[in-house]
Backbone atoms as SQL, in Angstrom:
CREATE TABLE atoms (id INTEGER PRIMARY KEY, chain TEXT, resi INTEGER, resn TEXT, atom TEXT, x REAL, y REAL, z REAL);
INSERT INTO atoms VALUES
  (1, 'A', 1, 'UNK', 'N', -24.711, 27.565, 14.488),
  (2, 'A', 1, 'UNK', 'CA', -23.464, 26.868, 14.253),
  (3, 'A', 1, 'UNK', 'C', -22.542, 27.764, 13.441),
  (4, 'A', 2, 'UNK', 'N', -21.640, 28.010, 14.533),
  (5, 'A', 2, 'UNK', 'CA', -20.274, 28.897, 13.065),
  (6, 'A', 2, 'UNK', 'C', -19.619, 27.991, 12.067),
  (7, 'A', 3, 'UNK', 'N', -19.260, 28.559, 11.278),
  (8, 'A', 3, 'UNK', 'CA', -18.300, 28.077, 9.918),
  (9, 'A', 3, 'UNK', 'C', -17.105, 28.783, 10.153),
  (10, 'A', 4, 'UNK', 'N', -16.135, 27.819, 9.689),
  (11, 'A', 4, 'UNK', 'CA', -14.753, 27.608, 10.135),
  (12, 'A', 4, 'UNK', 'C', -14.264, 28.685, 8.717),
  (13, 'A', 5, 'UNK', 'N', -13.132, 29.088, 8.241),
  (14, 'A', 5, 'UNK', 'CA', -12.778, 29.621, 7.522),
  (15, 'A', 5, 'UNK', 'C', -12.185, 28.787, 6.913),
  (16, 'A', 6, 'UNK', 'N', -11.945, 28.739, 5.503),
  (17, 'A', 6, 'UNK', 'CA', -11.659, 27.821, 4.600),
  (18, 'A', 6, 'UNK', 'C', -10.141, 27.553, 4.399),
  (19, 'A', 7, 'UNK', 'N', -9.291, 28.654, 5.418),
  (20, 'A', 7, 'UNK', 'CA', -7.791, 28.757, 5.269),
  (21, 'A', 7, 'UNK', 'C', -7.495, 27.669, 6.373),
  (22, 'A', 8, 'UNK', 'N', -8.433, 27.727, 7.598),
  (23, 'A', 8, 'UNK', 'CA', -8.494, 27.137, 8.760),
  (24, 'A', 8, 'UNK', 'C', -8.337, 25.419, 8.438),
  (25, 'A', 9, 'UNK', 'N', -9.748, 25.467, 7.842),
  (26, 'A', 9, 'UNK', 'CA', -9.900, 23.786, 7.420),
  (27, 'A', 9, 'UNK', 'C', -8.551, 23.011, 6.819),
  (28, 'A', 10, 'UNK', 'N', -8.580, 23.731, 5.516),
  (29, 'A', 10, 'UNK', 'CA', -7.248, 23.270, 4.748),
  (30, 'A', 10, 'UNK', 'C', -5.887, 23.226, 5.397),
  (31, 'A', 11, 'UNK', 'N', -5.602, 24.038, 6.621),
  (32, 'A', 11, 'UNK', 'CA', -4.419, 23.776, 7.478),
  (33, 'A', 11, 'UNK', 'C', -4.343, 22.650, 8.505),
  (34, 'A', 12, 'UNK', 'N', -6.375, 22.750, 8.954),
  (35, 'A', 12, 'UNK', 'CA', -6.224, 21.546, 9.817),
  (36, 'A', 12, 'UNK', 'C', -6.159, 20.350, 8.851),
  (37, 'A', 13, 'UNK', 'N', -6.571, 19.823, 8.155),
  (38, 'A', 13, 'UNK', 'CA', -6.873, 18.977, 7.362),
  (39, 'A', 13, 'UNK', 'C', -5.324, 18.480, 6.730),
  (40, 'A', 14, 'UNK', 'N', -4.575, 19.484, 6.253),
  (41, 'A', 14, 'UNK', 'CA', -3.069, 19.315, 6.160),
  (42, 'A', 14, 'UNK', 'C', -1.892, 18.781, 7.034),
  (43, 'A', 15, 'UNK', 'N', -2.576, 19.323, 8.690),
  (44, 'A', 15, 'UNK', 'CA', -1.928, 18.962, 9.399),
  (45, 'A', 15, 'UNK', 'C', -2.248, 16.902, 9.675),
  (46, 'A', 16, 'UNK', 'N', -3.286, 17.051, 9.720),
  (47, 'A', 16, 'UNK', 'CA', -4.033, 15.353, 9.967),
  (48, 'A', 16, 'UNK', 'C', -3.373, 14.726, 8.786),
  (49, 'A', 17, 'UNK', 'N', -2.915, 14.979, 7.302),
  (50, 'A', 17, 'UNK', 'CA', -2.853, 13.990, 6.591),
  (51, 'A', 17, 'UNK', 'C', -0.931, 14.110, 7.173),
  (52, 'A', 18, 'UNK', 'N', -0.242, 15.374, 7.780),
  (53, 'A', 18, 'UNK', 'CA', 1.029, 15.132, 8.015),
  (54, 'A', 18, 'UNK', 'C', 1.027, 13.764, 9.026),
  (55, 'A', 19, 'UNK', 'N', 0.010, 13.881, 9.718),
  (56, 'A', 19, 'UNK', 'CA', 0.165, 12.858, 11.552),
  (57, 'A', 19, 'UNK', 'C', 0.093, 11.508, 10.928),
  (58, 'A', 20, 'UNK', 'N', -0.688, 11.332, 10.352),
  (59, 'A', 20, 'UNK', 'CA', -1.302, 10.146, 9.107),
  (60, 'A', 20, 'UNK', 'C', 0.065, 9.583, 8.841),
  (61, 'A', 21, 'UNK', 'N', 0.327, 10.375, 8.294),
  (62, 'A', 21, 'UNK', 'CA', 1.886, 10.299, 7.290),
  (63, 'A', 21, 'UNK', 'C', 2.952, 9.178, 8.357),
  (64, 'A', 22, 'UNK', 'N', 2.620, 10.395, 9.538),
  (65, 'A', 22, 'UNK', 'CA', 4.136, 10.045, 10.626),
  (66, 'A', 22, 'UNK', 'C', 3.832, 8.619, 11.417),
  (67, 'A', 23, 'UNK', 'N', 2.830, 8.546, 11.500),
  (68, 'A', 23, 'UNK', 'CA', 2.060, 7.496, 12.725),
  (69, 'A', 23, 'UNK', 'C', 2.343, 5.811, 11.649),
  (70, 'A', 24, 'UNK', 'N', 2.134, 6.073, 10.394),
  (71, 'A', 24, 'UNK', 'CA', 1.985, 5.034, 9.782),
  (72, 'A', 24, 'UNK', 'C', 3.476, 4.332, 9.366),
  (73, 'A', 25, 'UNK', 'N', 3.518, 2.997, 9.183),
  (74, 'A', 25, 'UNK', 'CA', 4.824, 2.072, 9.193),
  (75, 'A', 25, 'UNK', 'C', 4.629, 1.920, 7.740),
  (76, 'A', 26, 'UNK', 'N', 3.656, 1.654, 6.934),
  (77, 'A', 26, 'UNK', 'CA', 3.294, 1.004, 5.926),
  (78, 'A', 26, 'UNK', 'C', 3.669, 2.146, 5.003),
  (79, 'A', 27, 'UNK', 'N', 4.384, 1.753, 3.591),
  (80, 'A', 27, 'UNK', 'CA', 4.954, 2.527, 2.682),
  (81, 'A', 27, 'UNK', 'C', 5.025, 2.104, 1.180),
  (82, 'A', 28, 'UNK', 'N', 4.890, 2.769, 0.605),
  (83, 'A', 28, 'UNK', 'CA', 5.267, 2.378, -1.259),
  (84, 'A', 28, 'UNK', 'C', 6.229, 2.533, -1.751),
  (85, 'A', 29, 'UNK', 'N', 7.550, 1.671, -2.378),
  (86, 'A', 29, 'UNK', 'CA', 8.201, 1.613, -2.985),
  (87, 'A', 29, 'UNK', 'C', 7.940, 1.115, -4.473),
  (88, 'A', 30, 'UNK', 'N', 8.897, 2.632, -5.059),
  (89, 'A', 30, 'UNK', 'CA', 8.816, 2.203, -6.449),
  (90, 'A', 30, 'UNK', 'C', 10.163, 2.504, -6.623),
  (91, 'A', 31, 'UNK', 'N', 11.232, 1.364, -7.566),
  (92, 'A', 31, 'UNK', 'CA', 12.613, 2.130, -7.513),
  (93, 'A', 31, 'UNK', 'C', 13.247, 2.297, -6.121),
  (94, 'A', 32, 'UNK', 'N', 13.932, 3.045, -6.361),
  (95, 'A', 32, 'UNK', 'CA', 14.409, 3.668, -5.019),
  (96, 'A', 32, 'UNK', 'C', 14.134, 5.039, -4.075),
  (97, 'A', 33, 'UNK', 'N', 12.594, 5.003, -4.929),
  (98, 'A', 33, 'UNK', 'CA', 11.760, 6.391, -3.867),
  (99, 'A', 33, 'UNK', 'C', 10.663, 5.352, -3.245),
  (100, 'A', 34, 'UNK', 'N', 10.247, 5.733, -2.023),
  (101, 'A', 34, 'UNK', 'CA', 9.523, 5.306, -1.222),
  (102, 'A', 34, 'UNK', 'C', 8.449, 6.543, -0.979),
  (103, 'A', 35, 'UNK', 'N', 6.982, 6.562, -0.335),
  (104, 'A', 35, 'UNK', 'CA', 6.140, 7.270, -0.322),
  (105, 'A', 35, 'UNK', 'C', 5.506, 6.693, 1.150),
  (106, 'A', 36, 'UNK', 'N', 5.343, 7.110, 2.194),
  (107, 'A', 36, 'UNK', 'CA', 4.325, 6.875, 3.181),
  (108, 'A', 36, 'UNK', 'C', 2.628, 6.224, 2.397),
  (109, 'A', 37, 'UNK', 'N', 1.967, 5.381, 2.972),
  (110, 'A', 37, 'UNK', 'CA', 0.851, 5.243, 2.346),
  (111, 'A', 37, 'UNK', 'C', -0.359, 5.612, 4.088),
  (112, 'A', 38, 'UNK', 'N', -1.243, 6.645, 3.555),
  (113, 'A', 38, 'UNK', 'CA', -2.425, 7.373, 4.454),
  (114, 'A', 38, 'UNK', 'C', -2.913, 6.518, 4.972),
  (115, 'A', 39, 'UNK', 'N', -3.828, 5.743, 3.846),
  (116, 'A', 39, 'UNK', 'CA', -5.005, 4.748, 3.770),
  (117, 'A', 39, 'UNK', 'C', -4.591, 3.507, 3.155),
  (118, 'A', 40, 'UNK', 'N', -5.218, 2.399, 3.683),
  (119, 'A', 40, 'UNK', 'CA', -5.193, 1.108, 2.642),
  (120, 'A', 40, 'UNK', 'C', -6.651, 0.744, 2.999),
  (121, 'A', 41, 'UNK', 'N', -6.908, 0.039, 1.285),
  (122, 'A', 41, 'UNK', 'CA', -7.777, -0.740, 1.444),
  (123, 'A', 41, 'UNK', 'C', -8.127, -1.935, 0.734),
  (124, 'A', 42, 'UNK', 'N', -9.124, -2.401, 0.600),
  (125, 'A', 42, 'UNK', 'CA', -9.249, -3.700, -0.430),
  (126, 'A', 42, 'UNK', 'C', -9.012, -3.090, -1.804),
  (127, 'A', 43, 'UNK', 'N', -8.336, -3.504, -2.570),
  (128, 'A', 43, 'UNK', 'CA', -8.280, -3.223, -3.861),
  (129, 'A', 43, 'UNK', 'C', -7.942, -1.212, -4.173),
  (130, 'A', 44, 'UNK', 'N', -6.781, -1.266, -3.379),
  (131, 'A', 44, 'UNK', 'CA', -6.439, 0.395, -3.593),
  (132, 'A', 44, 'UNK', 'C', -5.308, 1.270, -2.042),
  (133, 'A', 45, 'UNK', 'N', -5.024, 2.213, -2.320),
  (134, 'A', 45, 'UNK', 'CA', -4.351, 3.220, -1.171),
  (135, 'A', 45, 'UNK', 'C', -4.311, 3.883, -1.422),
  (136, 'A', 46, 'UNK', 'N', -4.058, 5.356, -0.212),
  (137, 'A', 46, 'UNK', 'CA', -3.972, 6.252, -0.691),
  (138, 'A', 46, 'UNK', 'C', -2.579, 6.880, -0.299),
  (139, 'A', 47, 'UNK', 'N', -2.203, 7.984, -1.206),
  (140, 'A', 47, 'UNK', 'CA', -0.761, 8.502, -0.587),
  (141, 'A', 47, 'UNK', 'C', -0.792, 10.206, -0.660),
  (142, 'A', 48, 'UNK', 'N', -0.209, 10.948, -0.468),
  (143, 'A', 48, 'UNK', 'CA', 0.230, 12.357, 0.187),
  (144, 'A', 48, 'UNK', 'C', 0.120, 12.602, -1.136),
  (145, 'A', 49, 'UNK', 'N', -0.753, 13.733, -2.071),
  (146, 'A', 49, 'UNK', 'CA', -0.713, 13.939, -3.319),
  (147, 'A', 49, 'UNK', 'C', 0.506, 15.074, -3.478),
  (148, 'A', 50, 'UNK', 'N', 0.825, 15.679, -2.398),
  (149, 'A', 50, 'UNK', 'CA', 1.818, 17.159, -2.388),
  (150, 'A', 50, 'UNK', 'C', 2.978, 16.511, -2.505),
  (151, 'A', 51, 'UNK', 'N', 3.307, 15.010, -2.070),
  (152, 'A', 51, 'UNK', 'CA', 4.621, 14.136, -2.416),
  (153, 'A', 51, 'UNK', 'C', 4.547, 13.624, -4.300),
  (154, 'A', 52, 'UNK', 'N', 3.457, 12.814, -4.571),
  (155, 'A', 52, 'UNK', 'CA', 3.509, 13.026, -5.693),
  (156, 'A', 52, 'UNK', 'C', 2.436, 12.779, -6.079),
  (157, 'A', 53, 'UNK', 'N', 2.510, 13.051, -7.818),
  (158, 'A', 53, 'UNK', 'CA', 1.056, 13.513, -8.609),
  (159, 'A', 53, 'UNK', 'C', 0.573, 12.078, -9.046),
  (160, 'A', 54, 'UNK', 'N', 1.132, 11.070, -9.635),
  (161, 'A', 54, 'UNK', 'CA', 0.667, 10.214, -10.052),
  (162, 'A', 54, 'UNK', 'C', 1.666, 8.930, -10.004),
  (163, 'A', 55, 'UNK', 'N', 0.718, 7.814, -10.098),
  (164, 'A', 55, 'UNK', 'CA', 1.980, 6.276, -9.868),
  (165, 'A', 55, 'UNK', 'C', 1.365, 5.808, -10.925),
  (166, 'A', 56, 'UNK', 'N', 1.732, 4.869, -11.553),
  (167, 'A', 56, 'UNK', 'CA', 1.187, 3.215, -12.161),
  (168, 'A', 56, 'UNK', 'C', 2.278, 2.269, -12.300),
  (169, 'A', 57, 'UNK', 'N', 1.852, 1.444, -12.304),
  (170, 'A', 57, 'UNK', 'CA', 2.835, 0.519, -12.737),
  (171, 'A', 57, 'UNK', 'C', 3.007, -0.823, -11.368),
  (172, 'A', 58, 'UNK', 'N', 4.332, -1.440, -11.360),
  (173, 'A', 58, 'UNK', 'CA', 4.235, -2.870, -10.162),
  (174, 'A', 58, 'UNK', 'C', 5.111, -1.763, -8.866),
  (175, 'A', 59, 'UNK', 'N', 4.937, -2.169, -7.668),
  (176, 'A', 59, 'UNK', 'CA', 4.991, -1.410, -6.714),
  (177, 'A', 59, 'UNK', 'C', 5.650, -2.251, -5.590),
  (178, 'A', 60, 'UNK', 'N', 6.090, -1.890, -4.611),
  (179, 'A', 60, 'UNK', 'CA', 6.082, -2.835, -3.558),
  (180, 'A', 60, 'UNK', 'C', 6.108, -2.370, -2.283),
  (181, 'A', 61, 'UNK', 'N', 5.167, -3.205, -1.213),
  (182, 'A', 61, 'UNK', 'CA', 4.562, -2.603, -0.163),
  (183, 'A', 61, 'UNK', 'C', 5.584, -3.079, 0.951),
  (184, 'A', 62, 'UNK', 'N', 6.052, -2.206, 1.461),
  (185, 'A', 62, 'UNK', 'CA', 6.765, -2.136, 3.128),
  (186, 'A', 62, 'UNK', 'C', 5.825, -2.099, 4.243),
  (187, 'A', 63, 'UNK', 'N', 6.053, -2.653, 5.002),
  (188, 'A', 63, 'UNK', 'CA', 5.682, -2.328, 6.557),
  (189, 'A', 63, 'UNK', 'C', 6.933, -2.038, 7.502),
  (190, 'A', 64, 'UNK', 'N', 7.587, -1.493, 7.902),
  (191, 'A', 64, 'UNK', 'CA', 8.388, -0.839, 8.375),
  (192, 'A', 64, 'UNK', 'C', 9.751, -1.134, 7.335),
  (193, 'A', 65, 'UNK', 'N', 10.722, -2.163, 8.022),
  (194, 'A', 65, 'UNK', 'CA', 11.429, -2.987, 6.861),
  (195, 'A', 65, 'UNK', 'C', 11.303, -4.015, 6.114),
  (196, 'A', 66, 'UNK', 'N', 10.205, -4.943, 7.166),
  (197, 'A', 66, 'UNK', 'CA', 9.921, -6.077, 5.752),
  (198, 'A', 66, 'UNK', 'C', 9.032, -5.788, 5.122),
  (199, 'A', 67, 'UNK', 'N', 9.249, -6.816, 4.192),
  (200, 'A', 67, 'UNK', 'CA', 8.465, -6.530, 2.392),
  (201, 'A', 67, 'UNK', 'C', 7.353, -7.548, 2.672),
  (202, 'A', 68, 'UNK', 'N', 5.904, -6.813, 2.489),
  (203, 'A', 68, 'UNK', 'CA', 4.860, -7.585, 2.906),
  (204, 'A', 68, 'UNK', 'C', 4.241, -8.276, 1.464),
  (205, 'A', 69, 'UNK', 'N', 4.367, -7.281, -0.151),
  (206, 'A', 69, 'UNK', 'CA', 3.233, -7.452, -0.854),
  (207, 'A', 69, 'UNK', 'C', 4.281, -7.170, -2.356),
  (208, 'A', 70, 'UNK', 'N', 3.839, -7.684, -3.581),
  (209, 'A', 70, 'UNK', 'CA', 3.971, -6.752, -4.318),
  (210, 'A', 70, 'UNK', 'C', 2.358, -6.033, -4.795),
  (211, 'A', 71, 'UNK', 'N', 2.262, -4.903, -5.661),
  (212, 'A', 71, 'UNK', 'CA', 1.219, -4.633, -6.130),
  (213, 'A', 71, 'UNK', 'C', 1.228, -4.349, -7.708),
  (214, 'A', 72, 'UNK', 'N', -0.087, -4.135, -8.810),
  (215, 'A', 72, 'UNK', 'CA', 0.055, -3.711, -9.730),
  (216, 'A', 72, 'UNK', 'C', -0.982, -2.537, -9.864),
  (217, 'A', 73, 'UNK', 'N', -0.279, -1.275, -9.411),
  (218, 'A', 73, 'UNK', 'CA', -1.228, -0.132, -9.747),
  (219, 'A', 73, 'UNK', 'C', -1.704, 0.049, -11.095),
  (220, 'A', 74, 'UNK', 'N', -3.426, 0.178, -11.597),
  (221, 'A', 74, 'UNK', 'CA', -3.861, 0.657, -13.344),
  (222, 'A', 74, 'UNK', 'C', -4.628, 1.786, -12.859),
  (223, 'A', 75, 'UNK', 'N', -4.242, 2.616, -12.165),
  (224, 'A', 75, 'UNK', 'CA', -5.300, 3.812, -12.686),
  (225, 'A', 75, 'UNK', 'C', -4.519, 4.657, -10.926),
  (226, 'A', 76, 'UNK', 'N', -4.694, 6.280, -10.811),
  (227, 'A', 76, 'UNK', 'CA', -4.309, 6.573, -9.900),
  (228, 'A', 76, 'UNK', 'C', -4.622, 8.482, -10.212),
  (229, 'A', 77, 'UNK', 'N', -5.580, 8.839, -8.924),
  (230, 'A', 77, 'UNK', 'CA', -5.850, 10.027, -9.593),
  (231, 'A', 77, 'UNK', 'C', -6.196, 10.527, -8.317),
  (232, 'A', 78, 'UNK', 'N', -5.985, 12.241, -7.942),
  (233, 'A', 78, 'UNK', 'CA', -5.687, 13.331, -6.909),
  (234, 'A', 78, 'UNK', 'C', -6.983, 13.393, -6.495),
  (235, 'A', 79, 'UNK', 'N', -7.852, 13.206, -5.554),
  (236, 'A', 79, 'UNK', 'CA', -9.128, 13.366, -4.847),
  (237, 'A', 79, 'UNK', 'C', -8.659, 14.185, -2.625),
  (238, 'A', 80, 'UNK', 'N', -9.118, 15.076, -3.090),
  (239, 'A', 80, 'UNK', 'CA', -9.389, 15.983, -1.659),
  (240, 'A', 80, 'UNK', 'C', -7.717, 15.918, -1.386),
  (241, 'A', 81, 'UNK', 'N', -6.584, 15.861, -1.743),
  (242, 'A', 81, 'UNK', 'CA', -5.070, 16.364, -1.438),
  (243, 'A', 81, 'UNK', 'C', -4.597, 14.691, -1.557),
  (244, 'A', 82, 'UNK', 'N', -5.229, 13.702, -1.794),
  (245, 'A', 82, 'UNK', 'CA', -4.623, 12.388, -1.653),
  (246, 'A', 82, 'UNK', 'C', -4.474, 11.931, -3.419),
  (247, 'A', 83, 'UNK', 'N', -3.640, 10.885, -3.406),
  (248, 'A', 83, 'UNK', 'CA', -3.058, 10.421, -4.542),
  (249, 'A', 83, 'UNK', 'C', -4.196, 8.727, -4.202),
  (250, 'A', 84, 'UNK', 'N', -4.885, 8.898, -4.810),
  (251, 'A', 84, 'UNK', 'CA', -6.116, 7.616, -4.811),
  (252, 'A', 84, 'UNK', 'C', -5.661, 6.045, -6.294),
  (253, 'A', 85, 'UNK', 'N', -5.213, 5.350, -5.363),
  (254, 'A', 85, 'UNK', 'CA', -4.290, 4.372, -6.149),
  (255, 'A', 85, 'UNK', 'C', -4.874, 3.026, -6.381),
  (256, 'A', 86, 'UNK', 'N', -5.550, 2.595, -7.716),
  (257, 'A', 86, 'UNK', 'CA', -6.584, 1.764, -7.741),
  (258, 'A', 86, 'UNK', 'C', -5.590, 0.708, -8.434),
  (259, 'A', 87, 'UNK', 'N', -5.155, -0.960, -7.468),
  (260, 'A', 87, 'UNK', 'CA', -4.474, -2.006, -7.968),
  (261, 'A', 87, 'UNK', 'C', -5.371, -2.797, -8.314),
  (262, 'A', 88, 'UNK', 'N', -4.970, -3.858, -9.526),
  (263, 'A', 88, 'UNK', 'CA', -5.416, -4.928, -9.886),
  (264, 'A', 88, 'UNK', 'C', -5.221, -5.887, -9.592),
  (265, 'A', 89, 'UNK', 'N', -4.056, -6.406, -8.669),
  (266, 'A', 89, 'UNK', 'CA', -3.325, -7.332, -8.110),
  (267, 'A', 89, 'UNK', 'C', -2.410, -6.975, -7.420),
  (268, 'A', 90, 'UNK', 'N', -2.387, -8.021, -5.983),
  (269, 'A', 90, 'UNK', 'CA', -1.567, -7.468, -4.811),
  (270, 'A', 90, 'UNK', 'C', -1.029, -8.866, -4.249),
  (271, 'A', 91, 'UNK', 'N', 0.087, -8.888, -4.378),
  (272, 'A', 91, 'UNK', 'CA', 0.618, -10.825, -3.903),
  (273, 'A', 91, 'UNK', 'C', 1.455, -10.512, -2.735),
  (274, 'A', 92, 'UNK', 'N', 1.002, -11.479, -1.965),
  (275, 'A', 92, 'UNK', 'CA', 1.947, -11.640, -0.796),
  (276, 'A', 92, 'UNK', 'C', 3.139, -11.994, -0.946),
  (277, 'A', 93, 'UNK', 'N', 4.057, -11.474, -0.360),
  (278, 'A', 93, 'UNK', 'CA', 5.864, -12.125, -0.130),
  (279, 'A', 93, 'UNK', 'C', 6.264, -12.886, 1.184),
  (280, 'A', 94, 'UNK', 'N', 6.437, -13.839, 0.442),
  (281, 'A', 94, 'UNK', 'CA', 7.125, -14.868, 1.324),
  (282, 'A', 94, 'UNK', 'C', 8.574, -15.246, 1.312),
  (283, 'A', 95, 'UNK', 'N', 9.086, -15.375, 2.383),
  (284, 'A', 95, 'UNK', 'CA', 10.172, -15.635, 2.579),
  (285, 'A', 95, 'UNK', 'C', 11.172, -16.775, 2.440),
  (286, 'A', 96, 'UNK', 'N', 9.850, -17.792, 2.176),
  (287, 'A', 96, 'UNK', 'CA', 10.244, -19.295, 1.871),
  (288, 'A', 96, 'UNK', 'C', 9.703, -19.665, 0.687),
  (289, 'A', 97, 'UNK', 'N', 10.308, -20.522, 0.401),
  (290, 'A', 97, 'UNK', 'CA', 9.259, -21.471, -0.646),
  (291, 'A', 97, 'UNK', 'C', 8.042, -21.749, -0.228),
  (292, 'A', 98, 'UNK', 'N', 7.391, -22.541, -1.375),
  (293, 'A', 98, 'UNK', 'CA', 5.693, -22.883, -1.310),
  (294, 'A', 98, 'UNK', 'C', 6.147, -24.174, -0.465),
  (295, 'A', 99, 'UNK', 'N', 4.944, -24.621, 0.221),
  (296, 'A', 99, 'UNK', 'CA', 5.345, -25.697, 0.851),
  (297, 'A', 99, 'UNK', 'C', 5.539, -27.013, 0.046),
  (298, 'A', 100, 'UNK', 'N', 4.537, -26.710, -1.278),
  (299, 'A', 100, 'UNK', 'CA', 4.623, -27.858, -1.802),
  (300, 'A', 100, 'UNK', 'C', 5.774, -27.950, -2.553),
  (301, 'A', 101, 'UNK', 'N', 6.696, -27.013, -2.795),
  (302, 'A', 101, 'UNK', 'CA', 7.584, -27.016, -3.914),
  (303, 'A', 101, 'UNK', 'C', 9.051, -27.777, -3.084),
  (304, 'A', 102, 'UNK', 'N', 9.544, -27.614, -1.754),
  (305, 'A', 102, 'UNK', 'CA', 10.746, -28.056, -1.547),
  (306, 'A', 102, 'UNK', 'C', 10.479, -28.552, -0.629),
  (307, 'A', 103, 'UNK', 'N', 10.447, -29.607, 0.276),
  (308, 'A', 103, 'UNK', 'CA', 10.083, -29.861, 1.508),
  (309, 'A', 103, 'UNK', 'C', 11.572, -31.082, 1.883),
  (310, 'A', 104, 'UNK', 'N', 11.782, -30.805, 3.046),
  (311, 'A', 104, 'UNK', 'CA', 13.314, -31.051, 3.500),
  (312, 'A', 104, 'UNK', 'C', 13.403, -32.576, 3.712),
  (313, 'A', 105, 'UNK', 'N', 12.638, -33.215, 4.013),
  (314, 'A', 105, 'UNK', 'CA', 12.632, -34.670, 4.349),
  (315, 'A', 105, 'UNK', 'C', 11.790, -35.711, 3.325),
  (316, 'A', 106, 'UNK', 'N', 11.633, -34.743, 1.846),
  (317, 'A', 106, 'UNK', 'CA', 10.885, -35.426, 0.969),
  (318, 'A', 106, 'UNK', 'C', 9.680, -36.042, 0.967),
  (319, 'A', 107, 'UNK', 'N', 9.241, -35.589, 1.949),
  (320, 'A', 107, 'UNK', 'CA', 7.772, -36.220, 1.802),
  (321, 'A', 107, 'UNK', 'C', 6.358, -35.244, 1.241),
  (322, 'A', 108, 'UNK', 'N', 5.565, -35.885, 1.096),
  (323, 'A', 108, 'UNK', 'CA', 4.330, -34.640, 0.225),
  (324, 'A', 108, 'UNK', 'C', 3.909, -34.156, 1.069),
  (325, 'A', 109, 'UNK', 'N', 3.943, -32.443, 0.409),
  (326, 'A', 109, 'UNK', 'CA', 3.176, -31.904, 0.856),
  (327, 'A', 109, 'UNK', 'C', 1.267, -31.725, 1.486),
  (328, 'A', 110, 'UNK', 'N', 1.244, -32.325, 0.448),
  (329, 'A', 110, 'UNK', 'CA', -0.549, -32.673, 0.457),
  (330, 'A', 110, 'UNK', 'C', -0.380, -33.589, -0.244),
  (331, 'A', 111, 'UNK', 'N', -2.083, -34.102, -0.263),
  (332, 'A', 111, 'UNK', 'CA', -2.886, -34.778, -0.733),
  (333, 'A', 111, 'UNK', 'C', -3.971, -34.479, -1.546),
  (334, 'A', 112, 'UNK', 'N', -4.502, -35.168, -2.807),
  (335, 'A', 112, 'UNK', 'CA', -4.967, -34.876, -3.524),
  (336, 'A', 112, 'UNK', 'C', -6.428, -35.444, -3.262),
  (337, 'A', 113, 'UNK', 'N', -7.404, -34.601, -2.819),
  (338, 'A', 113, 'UNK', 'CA', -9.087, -35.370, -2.002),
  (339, 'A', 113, 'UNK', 'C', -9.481, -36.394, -3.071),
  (340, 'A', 114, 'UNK', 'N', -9.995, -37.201, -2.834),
  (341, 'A', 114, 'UNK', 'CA', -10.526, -38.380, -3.277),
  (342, 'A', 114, 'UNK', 'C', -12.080, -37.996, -4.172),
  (343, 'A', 115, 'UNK', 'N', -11.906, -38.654, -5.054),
  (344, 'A', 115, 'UNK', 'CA', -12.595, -38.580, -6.434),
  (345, 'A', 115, 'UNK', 'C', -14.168, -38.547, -5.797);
């Protein structure tokens, strides 16, 4: 089995996290900079570490133009060229009210199960 040259790898490997980059809808806004996101997963993402070195703080997740999530990044650190982004909380955005909070014809939302 040959071995690849180590200039080789790191170009292919560079090129895959560019395609990553392009292919994906899903994005991080903080402010008014936005970041492509690589990977998602339960409790974390990852982003392009050569875009930037480090995040923390509340975040908010795009999927193309709508706003799917907010997040609260606590910890975020550079593993193999990726920016590895560990949240503590991630809430969905909705576009409406809760159902129980305004409902148009006044009637309840739910019911409260029996004792």
């Amino acid at each position: 089995m040959e071995i690849l040259p180590k200039e080789l790898i790191a170009a292919m490997t560079a090129a895959g996290r560019r395609e990553r980059g392009k292919r994906t809808r899903l994005r991080v806004q903080s402010g008014e900079t936005s970041w492509p996101v690589l990977r998602r997963w339960r409790g974390g993402f990852a982003l392009d570490a050569n875009r930037i070195e480090s995040l923390r703080g509340h975040v908010d997740l795009y999927e193309g133009g709508r706003h799917i999530a907010t997040a609260l990044i606590v910890a975020s650190e550079v593993e193999g060229g990726e920016l590895i982004c560990t949240i503590k909380r991630e809430t969905p955005v909705s576009d409406r009210a809760a159902l129980d909070f305004v409902r148009p014809d006044g009637t309840p939302a739910g019911y409260l199960p029996p004792v």
